[in-house]
N, C-alpha and C positions, 0 to 999 in steps of 0.2 A: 110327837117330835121324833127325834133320832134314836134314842133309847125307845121308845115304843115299838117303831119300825125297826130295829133290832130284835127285839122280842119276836114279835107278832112275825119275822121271819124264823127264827128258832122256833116258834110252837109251829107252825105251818108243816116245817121239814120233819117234827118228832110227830105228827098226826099222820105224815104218808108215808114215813117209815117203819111205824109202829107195828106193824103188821108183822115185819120181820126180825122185830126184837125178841130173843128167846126172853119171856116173861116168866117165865119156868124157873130160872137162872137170876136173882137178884145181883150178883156181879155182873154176870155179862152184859144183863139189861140195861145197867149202868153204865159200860163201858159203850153201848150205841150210842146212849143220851149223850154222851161224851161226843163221841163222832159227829152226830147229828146237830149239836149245838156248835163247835167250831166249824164246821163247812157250808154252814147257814148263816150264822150269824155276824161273823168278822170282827175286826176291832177287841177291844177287850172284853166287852162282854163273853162272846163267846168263845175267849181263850180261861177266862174265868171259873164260867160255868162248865168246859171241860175239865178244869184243875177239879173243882167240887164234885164231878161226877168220877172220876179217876178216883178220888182218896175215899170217894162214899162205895164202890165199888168194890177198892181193894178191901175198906172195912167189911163186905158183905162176904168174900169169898170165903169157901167152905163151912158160909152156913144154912147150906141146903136149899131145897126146893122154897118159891116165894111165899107158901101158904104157911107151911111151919116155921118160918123165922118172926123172933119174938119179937114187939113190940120194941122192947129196950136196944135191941142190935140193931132195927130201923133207925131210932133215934141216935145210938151212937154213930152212925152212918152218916146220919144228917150230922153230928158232929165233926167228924170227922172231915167232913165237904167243907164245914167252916171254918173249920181250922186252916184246910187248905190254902182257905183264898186268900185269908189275912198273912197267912205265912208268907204264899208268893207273889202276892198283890200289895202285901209293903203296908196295907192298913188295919184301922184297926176301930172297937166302937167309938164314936165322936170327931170320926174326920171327915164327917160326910157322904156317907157310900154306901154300898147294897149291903154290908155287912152292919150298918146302923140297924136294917131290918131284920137280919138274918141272924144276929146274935142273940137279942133278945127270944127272938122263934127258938130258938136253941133252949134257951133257957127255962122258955114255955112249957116246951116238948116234955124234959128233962123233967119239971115241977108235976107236969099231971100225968103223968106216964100210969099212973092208979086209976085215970078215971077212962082207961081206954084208949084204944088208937081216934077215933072220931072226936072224944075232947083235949087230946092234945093237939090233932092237928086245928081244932076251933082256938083253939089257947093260943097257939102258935101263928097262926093268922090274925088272929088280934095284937097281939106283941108285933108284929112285924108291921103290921100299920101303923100301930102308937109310934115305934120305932122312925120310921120315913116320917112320919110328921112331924117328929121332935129335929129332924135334920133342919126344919125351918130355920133360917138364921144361923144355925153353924156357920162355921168358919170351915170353909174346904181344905182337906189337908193333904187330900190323894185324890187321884183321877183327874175325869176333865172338868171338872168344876171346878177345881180351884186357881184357873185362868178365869174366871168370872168373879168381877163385881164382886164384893161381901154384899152390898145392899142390893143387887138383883136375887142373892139367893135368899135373902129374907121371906120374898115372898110367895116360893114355894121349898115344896119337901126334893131331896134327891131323884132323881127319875130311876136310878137303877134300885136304888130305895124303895121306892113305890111303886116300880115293877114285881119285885120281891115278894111285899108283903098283897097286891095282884093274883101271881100263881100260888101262893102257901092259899090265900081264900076260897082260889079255885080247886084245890086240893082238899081242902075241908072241905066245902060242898061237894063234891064229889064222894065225898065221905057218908054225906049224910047229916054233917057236923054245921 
């Protein structure tokens, strides 16, 4: 659907410009993803996922090259992005939206942070699925679902939900995880 084709445009534009993101630099690296997903994506999504890549960025600056940053300042990054969104996207967990995913991943991250970067981001990809399923039947409280039906969204999970907890999976397996 619409939300897919949203994504699946934002991953396209961060795979052929990836080349010339300084990866060196976890700030500035961030601050492409940022670029790359608003001028690809449109709509909210991709004003969204700029806000989260702008606060997970600023989180990152000045701490160093990508190999020596710790675990925990990853994760606070990831924090930090989610903060963002709910701040300036008005929502929050239980109204239906990519943050139903992304909160609990949060939380994941945060809980195994002992057992490694590879079982927290597996931790966190699973949290972030339970999370989009559990949207099942909510009641939409923000975005474009909640012009829709209560009983059409019974009978699926949020799309920006379940895109979500989509690239956190692919990010674990890319892990190894």
């Amino acid at each position: 659907g619409d939300c897919g084709q949203t994504m699946a445009r934002g991953a396209r534009k961060i795979m052929a410009e990836m080349a010339t993101f300084p990866l060196d630099d976890p700030a500035s690296a961030c601050a492409h993803l940022g670029r790359s997903v608003r001028g690809s994506m449109g709509g909210t999504s991709g004003v969204l996922y700029d806000i989260f890549f702008s606060a997970a960025g600023a989180s990152l600056r000045g701490a160093g090259p990508t190999g020596s940053v710790a675990l925990e300042r990853w994760i606070e990054a990831f924090a930090a992005g989610v903060r963002a969104i709910g701040r300036y996207g008005g929502a929050g967990l239980g109204d239906r939206t990519v943050l139903d995913a992304l909160i609990p991943a949060c939380e994941a991250m945060q809980g195994s942070v002992a057992a490694g970067a590879s079982q927290a981001l597996r931790s966190a990809a699973d949290a972030a699925e339970a999370g989009a399923e559990s949207t099942k039947g909510m009641a939409a409280l923000a975005g474009r679902a909640s012009y829709v039906p209560r009983e059409e969204l019974a009978k699926v999970p949020d799309p920006g939900a379940k895109a979500a907890a989509g690239w956190l999976a692919a990010a674990a397996s890319a892990f190894g995880a």
